[in-house]
N, CA, C and O atoms as CSV, one atom per row, in Angstrom:
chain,resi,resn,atom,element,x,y,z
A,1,UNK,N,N,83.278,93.731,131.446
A,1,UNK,CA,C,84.283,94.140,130.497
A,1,UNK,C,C,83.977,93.454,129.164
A,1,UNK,O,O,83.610,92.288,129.017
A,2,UNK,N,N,84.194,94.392,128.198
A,2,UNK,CA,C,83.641,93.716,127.047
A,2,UNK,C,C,85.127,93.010,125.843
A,2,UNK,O,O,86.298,93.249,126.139
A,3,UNK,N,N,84.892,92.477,125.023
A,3,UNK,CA,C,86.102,91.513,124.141
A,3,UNK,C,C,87.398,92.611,123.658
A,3,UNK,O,O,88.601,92.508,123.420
A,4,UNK,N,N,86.560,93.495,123.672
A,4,UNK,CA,C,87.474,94.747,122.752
A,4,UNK,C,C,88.367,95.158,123.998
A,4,UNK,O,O,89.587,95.022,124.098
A,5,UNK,N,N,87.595,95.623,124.806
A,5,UNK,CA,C,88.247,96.103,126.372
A,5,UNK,C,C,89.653,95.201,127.112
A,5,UNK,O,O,90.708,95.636,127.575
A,6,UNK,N,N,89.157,93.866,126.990
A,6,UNK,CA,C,90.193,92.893,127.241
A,6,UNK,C,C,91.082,92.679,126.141
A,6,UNK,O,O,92.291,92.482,126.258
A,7,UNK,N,N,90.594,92.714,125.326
A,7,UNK,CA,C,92.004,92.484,124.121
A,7,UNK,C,C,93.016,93.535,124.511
A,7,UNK,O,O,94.204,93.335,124.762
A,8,UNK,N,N,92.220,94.943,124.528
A,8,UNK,CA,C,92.625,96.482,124.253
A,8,UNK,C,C,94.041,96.221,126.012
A,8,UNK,O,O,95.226,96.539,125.911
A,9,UNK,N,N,93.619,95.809,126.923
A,9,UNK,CA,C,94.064,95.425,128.119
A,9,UNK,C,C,95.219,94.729,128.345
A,9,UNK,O,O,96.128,94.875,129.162
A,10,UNK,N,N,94.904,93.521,126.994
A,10,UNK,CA,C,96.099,92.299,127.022
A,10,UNK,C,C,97.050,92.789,126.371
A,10,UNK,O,O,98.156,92.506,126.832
A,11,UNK,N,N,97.034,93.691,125.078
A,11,UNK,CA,C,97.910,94.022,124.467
A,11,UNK,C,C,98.661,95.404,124.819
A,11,UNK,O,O,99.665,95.665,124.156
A,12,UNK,N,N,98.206,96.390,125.910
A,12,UNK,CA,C,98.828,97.161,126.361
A,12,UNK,C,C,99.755,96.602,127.602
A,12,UNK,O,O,100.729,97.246,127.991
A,13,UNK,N,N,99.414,95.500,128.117
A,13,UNK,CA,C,100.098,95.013,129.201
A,13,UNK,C,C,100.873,94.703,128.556
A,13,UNK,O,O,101.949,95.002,129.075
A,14,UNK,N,N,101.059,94.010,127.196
A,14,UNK,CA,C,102.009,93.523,126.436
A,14,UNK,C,C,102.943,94.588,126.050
A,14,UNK,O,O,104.103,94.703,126.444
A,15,UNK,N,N,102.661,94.932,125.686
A,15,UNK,CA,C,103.778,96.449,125.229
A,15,UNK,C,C,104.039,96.786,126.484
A,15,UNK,O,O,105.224,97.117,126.513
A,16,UNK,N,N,103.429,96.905,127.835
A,16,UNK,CA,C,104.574,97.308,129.147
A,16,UNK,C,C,105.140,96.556,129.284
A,16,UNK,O,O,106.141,97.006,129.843
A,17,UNK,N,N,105.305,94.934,129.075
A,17,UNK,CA,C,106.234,93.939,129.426
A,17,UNK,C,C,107.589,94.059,128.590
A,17,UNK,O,O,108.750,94.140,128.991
A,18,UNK,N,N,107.022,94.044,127.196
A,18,UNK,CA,C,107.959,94.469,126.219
A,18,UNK,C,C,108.924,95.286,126.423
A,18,UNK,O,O,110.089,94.913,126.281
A,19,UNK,N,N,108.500,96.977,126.917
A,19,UNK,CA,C,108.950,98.102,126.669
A,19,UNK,C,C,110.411,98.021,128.198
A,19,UNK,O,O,111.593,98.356,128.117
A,20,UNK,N,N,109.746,97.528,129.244
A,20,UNK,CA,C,110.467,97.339,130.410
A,20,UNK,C,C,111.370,96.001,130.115
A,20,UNK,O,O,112.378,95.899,130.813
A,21,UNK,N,N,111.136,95.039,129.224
A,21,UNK,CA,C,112.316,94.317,129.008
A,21,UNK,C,C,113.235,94.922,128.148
A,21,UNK,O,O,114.210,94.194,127.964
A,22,UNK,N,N,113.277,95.865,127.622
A,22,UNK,CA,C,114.462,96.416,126.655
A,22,UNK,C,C,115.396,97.319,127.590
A,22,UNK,O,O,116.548,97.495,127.194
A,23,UNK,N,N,115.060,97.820,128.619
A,23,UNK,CA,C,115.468,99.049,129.566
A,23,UNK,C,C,116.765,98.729,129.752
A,23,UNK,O,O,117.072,97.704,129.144
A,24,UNK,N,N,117.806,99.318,130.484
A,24,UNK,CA,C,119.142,99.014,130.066
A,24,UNK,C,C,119.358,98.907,131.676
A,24,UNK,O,O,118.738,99.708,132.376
A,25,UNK,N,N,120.047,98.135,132.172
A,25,UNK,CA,C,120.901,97.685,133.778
A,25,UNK,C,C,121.287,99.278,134.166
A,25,UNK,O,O,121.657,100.089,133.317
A,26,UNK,N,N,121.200,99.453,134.992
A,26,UNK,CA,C,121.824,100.566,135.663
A,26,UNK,C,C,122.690,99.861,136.707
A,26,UNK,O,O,122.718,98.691,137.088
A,27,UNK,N,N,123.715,101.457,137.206
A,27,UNK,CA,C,124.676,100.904,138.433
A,27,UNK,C,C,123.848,99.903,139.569
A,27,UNK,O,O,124.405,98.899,140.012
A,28,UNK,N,N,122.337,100.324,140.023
A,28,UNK,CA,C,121.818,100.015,140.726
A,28,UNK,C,C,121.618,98.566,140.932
A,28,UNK,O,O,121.812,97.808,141.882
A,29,UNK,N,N,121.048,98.394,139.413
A,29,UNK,CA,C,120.924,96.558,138.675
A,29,UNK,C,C,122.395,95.817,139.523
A,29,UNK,O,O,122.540,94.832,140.247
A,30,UNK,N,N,123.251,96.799,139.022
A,30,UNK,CA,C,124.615,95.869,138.966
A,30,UNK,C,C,124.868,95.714,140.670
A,30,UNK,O,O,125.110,94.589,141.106
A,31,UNK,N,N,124.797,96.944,141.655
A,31,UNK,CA,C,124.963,96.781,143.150
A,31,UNK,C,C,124.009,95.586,143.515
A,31,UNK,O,O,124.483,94.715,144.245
A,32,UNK,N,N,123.174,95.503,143.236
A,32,UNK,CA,C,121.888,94.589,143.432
A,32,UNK,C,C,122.372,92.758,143.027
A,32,UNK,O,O,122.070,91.689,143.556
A,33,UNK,N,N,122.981,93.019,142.197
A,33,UNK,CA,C,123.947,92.023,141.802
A,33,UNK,C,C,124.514,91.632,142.463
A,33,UNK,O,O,124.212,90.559,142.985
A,34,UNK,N,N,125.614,92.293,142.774
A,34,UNK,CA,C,126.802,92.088,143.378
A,34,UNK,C,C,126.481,91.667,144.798
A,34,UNK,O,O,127.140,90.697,145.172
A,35,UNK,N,N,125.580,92.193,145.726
A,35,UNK,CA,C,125.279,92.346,146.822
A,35,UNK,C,C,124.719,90.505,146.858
A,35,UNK,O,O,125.015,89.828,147.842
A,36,UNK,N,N,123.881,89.856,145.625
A,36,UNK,CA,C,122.879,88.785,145.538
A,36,UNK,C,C,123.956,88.042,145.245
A,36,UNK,O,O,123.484,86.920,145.065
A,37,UNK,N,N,125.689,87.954,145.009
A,37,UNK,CA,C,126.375,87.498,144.326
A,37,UNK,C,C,127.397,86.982,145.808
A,37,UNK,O,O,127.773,85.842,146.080
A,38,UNK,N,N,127.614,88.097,146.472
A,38,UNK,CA,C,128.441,88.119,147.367
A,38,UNK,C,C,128.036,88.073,149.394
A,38,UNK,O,O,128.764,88.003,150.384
A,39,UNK,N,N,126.391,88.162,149.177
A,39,UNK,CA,C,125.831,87.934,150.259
A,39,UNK,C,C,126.063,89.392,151.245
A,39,UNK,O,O,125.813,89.427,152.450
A,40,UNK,N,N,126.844,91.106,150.058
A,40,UNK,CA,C,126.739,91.714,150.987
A,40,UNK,C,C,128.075,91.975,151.788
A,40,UNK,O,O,128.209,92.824,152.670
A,41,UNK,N,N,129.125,91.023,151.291
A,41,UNK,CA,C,130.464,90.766,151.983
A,41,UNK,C,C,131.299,92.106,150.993
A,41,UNK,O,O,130.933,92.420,149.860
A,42,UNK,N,N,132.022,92.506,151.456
A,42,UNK,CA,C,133.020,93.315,150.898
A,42,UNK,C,C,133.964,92.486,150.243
A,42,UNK,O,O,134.033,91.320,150.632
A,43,UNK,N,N,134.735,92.875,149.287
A,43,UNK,CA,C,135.744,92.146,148.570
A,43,UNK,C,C,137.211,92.556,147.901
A,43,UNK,O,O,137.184,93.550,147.176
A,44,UNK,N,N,138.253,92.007,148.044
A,44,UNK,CA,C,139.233,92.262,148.099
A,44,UNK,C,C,139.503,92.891,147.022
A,44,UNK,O,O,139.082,92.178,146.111
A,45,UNK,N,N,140.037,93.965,146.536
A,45,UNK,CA,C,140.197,94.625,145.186
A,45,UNK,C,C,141.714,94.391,144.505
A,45,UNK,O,O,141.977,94.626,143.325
A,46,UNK,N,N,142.602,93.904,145.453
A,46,UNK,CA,C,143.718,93.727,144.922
A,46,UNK,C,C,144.334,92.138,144.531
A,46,UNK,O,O,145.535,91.916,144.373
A,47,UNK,N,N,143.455,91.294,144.434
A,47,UNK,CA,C,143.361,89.329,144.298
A,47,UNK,C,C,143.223,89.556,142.103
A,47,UNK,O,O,143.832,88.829,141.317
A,48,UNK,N,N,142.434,90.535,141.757
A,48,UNK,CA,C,142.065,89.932,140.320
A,48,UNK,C,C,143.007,91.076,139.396
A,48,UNK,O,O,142.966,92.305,139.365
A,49,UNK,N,N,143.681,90.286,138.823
A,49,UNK,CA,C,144.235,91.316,137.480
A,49,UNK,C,C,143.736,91.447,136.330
A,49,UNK,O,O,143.883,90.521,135.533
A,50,UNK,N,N,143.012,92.638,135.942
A,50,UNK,CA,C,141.579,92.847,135.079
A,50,UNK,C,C,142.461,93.105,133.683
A,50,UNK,O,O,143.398,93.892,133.817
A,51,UNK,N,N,142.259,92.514,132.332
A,51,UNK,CA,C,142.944,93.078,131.410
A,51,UNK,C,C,141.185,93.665,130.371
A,51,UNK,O,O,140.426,93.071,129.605
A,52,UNK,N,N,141.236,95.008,130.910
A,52,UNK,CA,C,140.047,95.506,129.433
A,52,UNK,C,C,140.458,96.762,128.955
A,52,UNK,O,O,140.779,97.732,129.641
A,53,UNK,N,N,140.410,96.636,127.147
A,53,UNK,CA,C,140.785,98.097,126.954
A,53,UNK,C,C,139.953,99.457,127.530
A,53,UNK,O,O,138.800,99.523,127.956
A,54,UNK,N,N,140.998,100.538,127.379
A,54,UNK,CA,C,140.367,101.643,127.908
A,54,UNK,C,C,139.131,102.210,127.102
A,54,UNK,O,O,138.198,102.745,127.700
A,55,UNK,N,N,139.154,102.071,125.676
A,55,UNK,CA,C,137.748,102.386,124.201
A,55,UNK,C,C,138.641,101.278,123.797
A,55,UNK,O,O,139.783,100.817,123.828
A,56,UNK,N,N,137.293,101.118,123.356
A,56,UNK,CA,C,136.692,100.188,122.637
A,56,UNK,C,C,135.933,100.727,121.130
A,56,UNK,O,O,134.946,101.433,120.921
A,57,UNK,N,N,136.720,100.160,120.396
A,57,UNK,CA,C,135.594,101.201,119.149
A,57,UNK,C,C,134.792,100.593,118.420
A,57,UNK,O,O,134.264,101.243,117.518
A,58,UNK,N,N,134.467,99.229,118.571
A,58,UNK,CA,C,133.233,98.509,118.560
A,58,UNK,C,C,132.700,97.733,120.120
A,58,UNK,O,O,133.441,97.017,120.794
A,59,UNK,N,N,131.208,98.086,120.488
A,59,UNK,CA,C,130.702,97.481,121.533
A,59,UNK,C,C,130.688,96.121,121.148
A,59,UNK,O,O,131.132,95.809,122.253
A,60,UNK,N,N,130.612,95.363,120.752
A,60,UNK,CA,C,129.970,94.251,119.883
A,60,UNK,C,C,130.977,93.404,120.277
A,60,UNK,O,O,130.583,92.240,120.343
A,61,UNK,N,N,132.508,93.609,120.656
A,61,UNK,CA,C,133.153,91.942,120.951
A,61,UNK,C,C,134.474,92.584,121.527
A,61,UNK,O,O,135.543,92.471,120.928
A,62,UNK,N,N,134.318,93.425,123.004
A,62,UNK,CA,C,134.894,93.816,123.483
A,62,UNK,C,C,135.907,92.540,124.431
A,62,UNK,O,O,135.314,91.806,125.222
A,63,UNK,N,N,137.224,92.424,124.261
A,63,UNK,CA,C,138.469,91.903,125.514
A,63,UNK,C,C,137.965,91.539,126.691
A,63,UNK,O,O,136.973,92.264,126.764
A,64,UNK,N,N,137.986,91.007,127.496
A,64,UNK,CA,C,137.432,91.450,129.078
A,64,UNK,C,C,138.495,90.089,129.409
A,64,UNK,O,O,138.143,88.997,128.962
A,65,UNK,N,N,139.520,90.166,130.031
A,65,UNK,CA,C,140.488,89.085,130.334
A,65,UNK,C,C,140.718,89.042,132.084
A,65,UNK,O,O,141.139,90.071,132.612
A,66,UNK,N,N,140.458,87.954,132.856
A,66,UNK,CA,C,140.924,88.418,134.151
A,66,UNK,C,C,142.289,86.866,133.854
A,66,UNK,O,O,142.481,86.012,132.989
A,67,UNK,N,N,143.004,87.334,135.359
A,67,UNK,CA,C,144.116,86.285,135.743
A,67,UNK,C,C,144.030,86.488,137.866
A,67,UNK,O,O,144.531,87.446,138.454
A,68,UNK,N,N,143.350,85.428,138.503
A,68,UNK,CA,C,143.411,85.650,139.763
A,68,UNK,C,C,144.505,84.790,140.519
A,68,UNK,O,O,144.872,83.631,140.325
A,69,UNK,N,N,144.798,85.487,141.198
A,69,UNK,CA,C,146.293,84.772,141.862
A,69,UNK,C,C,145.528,83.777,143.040
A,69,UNK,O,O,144.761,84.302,143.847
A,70,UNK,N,N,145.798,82.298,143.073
A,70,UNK,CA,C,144.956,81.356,143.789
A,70,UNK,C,C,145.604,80.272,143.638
A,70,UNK,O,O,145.667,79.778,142.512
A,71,UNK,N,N,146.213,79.677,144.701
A,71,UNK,CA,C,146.722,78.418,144.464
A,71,UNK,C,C,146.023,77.245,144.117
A,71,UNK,O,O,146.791,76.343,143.782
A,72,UNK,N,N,144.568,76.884,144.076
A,72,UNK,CA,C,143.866,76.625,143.021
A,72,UNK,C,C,144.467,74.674,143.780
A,72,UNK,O,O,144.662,73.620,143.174
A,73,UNK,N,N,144.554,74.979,145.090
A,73,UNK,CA,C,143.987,73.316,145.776
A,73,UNK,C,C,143.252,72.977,146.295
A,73,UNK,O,O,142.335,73.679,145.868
A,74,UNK,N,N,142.761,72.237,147.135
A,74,UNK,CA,C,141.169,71.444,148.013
A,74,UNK,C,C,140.315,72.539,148.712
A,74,UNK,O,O,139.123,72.796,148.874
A,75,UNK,N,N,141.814,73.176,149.120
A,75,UNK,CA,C,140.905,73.839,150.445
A,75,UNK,C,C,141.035,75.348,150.070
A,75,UNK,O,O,140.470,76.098,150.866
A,76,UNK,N,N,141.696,75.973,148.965
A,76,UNK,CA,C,142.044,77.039,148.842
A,76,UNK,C,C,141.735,77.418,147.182
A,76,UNK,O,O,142.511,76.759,146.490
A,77,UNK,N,N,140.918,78.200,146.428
A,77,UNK,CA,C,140.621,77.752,145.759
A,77,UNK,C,C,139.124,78.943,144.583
A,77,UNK,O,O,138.066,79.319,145.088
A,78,UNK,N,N,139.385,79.138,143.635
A,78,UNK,CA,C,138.335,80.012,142.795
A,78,UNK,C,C,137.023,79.315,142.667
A,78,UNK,O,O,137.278,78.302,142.017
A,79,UNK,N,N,136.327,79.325,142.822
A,79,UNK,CA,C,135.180,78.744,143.253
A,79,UNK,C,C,133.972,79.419,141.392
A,79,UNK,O,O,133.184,78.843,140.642
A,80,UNK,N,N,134.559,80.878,141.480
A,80,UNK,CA,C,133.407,81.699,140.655
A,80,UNK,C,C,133.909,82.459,139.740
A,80,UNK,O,O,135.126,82.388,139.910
A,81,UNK,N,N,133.699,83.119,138.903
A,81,UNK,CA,C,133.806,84.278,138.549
A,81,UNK,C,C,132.923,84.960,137.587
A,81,UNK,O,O,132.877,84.713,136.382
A,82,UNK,N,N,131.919,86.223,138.496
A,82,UNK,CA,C,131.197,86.640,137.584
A,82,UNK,C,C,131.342,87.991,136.669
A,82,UNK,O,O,132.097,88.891,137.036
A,83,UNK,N,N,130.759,88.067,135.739
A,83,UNK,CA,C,131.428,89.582,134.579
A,83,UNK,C,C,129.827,90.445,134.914
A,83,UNK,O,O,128.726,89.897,134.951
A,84,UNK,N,N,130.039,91.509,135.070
A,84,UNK,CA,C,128.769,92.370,135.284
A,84,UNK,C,C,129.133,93.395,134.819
A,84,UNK,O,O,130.305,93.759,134.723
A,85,UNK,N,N,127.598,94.331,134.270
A,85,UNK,CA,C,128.299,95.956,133.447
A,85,UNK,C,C,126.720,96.691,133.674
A,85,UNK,O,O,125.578,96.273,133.485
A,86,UNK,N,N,127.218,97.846,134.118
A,86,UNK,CA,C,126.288,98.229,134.448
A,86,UNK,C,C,125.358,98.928,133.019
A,86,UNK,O,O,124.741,99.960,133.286
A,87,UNK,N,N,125.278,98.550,131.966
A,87,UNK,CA,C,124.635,99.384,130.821
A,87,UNK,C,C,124.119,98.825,129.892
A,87,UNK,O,O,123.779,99.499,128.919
A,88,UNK,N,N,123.922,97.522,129.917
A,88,UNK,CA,C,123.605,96.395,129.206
A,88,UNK,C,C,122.283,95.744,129.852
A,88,UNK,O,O,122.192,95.684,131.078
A,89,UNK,N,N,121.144,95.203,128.928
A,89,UNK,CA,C,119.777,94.965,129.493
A,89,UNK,C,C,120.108,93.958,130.812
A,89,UNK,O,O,119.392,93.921,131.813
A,90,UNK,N,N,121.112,93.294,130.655
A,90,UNK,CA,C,121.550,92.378,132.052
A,90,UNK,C,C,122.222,92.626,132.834
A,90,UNK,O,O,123.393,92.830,132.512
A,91,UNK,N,N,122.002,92.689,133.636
A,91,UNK,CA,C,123.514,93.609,134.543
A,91,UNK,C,C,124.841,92.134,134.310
A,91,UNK,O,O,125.959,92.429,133.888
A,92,UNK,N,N,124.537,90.850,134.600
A,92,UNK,CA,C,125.212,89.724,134.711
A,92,UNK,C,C,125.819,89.139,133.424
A,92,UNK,O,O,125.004,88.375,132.907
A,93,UNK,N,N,126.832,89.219,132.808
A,93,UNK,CA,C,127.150,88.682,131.481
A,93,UNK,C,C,127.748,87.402,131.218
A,93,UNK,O,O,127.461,86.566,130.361
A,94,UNK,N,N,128.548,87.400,132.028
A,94,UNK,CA,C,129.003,86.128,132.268
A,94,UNK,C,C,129.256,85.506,133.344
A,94,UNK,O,O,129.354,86.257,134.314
A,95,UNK,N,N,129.433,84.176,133.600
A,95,UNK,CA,C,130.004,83.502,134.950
A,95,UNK,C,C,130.516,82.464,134.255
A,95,UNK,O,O,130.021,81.874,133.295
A,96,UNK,N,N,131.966,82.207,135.037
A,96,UNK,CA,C,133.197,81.223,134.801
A,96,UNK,C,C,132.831,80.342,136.221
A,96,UNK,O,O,132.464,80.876,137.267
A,97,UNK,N,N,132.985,79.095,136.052
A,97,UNK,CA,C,132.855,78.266,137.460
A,97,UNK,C,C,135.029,77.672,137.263
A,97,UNK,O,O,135.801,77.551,136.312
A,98,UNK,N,N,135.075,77.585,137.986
A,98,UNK,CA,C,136.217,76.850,138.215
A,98,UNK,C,C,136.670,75.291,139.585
A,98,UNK,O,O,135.821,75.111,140.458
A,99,UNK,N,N,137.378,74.776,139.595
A,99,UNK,CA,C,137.355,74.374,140.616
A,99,UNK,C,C,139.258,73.874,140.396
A,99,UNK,O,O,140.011,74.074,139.443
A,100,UNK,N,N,139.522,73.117,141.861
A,100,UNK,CA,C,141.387,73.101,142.176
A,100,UNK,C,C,141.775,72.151,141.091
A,100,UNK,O,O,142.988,72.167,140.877
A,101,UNK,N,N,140.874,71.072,140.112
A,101,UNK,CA,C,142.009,70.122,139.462
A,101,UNK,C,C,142.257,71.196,137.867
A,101,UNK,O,O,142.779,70.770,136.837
A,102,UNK,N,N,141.685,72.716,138.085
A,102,UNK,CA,C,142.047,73.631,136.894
A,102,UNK,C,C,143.782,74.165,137.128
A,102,UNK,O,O,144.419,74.484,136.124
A,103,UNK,N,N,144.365,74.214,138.344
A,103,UNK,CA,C,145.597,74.389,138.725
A,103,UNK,C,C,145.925,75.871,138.521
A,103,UNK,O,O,147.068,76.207,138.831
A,104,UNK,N,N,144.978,76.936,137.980
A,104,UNK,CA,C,144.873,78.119,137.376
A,104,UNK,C,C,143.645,78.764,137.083
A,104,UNK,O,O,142.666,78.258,136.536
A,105,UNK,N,N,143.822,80.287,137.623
A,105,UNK,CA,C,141.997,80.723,137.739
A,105,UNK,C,C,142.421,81.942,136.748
A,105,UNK,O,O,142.656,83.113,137.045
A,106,UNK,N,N,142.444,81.298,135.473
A,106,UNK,CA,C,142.176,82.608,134.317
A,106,UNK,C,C,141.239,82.521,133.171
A,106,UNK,O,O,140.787,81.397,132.950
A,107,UNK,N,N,140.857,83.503,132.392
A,107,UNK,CA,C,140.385,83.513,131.429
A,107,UNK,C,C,140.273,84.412,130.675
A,107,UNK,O,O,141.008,85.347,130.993
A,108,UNK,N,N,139.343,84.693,129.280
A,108,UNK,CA,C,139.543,85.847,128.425
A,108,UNK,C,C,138.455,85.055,127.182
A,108,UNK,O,O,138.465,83.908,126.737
A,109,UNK,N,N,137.688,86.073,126.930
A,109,UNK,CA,C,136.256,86.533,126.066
A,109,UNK,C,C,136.094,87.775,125.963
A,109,UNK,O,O,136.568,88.754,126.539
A,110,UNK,N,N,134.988,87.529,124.739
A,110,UNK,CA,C,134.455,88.919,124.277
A,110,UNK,C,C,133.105,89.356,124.427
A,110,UNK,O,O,132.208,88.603,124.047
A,111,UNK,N,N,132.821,90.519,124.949
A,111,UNK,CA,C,131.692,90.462,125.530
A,111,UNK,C,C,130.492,91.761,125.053
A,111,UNK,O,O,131.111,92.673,124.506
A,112,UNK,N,N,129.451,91.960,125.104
A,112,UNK,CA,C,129.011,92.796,123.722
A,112,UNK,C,C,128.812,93.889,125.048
A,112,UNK,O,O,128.461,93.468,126.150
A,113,UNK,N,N,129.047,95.139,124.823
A,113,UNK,CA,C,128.665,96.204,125.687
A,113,UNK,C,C,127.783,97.405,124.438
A,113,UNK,O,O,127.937,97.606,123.234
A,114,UNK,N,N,127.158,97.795,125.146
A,114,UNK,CA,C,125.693,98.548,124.572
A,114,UNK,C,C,126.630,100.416,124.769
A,114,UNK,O,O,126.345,101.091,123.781
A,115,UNK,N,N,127.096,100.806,125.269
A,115,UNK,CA,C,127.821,101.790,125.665
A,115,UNK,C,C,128.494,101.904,126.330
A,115,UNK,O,O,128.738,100.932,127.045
A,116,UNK,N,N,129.323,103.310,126.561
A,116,UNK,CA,C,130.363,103.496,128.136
A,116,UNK,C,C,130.120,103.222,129.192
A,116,UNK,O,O,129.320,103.949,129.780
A,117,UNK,N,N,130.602,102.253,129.781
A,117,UNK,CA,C,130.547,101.461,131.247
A,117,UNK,C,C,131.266,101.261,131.713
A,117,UNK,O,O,132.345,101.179,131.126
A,118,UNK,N,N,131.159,101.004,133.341
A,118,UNK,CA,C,131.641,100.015,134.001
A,118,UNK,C,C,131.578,98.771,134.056
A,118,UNK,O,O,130.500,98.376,133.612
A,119,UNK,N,N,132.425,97.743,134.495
A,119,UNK,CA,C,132.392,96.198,134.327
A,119,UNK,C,C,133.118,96.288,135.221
A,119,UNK,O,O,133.955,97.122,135.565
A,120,UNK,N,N,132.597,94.941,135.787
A,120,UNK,CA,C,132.821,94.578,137.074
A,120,UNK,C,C,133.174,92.795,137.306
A,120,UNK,O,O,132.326,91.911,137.188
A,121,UNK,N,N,134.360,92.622,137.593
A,121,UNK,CA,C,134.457,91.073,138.250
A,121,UNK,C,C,134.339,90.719,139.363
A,121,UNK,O,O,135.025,91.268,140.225
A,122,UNK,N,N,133.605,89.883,139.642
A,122,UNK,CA,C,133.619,89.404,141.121
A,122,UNK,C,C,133.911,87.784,141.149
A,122,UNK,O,O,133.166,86.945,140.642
A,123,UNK,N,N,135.059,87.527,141.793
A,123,UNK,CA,C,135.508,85.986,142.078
A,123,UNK,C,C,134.973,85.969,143.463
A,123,UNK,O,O,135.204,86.869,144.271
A,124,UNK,N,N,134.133,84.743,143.757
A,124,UNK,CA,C,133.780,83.960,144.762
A,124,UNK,C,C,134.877,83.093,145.094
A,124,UNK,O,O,135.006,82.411,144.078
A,125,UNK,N,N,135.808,82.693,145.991
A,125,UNK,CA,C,136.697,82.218,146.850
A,125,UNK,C,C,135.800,80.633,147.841
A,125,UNK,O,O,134.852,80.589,148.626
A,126,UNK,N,N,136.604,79.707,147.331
A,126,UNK,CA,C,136.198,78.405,148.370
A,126,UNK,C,C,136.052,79.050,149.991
A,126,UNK,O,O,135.479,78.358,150.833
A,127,UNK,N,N,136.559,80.295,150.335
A,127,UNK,CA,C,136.722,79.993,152.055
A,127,UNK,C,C,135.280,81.112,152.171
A,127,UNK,O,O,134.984,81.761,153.174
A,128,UNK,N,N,134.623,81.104,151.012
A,128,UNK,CA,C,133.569,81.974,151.346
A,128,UNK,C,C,134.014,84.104,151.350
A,128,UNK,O,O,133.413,84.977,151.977
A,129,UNK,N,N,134.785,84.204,150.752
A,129,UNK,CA,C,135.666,85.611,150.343
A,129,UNK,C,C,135.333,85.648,149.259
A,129,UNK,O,O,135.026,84.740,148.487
A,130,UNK,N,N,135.390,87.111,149.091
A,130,UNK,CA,C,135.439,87.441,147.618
A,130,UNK,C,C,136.771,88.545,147.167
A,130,UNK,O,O,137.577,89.194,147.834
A,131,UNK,N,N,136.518,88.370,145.636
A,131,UNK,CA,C,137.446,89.217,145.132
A,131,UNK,C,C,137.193,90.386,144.065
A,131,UNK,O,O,136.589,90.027,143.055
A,132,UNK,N,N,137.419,91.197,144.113
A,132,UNK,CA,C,136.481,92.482,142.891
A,132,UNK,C,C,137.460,93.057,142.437
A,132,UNK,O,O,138.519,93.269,143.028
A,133,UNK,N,N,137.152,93.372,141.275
A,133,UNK,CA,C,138.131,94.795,140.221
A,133,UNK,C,C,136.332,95.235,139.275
A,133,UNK,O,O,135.226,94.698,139.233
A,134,UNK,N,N,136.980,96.511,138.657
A,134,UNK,CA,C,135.844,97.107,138.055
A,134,UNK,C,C,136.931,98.120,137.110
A,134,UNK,O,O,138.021,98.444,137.582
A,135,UNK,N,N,136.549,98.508,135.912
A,135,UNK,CA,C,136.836,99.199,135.632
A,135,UNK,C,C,135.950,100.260,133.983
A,135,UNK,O,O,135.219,99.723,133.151
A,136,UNK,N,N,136.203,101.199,133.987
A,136,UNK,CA,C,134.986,101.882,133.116
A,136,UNK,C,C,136.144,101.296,131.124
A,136,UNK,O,O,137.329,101.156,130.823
A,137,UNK,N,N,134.859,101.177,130.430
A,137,UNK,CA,C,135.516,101.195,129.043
A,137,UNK,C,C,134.263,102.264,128.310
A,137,UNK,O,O,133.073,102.289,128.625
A,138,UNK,N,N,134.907,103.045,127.326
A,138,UNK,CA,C,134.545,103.825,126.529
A,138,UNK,C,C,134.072,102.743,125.416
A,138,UNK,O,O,134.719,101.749,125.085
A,139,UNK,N,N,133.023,103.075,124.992
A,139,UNK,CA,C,132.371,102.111,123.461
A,139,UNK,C,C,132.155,103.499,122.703
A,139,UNK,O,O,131.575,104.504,123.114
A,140,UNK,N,N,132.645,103.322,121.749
A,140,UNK,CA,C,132.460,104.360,120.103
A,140,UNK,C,C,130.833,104.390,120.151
A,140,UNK,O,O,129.919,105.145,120.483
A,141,UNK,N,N,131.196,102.232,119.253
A,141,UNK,CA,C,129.367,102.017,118.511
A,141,UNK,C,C,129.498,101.292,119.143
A,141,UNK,O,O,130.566,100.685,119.213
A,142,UNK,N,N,128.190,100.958,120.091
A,142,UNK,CA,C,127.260,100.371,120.892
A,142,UNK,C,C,127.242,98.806,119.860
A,142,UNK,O,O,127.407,98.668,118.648
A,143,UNK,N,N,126.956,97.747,120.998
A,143,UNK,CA,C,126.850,96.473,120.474
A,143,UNK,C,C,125.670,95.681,121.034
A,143,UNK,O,O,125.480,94.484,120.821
A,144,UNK,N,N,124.792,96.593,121.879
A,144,UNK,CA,C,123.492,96.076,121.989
A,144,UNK,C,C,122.648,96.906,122.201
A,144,UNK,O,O,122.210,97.328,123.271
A,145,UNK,N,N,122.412,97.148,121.217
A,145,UNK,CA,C,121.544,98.340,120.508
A,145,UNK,C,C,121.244,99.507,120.790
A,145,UNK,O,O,120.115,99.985,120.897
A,146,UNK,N,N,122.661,100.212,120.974
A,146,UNK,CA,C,123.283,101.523,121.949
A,146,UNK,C,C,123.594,102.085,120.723
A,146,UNK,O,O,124.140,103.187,120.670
């Protein structure tokens, strides 16, 4: 192989690395997630109270508020909470850790969504349970580079 050949080689591999890091999470990304998140366990849909608007008319610093009902002592207790969307180059956006001397498993941020999606919470539970809500938001203009 000659200098030109290998350059010509290194820099097309480069542009496939490139081109496949921009690609956007699909539902799939996000099941794949969830599944690597939760070990596969099913999860309770009625534990998290999800506050996200329905549109959104900028992607760029969208609400995403949960409040999980958890008495939040030794043995009983929010352990996690992760933010996932299926349309964004990451499926994973955020994770909240918590633990019982918080006395309360809530929170609220803004989070950049690229287009219309789903988002998804999943709280991890001390007894090894989980907890899920999901719900779709409409984005106008895209906030990562949608």
């Amino acid at each position: 192989m000659s200098r030109r050949d290998a350059l010509t080689f290194i820099g097309a591999a480069g542009l496939t690395v490139a081109a496949a890091k921009t690609a956007f999470a699909g539902p799939e990304d996000v099941a794949r997630a969830i599944k690597e998140i939760t070990a596969g366990k099913s999860g309770d849909d009625t534990l998290i109270m999800l506050d996200l608007p329905e549109i959104a008319e900028n992607g760029n610093a969208v609400k995403v508020a949960f409040d999980i009902d958890s008495p939040m002592v030794p043995d009983d207790y929010v352990k996690a909470v992760h933010i996932l969307a299926d349309g964004n180059p990451e499926p994973e956006v955020a994770t909240f850790n918590f633990s019982p001397a918080m006395g309360a498993c809530f929170a609220s941020t803004r989070i950049r969504l690229s287009k219309t999606q789903n988002v998804h919470v999943i709280a991890a539970f001390s007894d090894g349970s989980f907890g899920s809500a999901s719900a779709t938001v409409k984005v106008t203009i895209g906030g990562c580079g949608g």
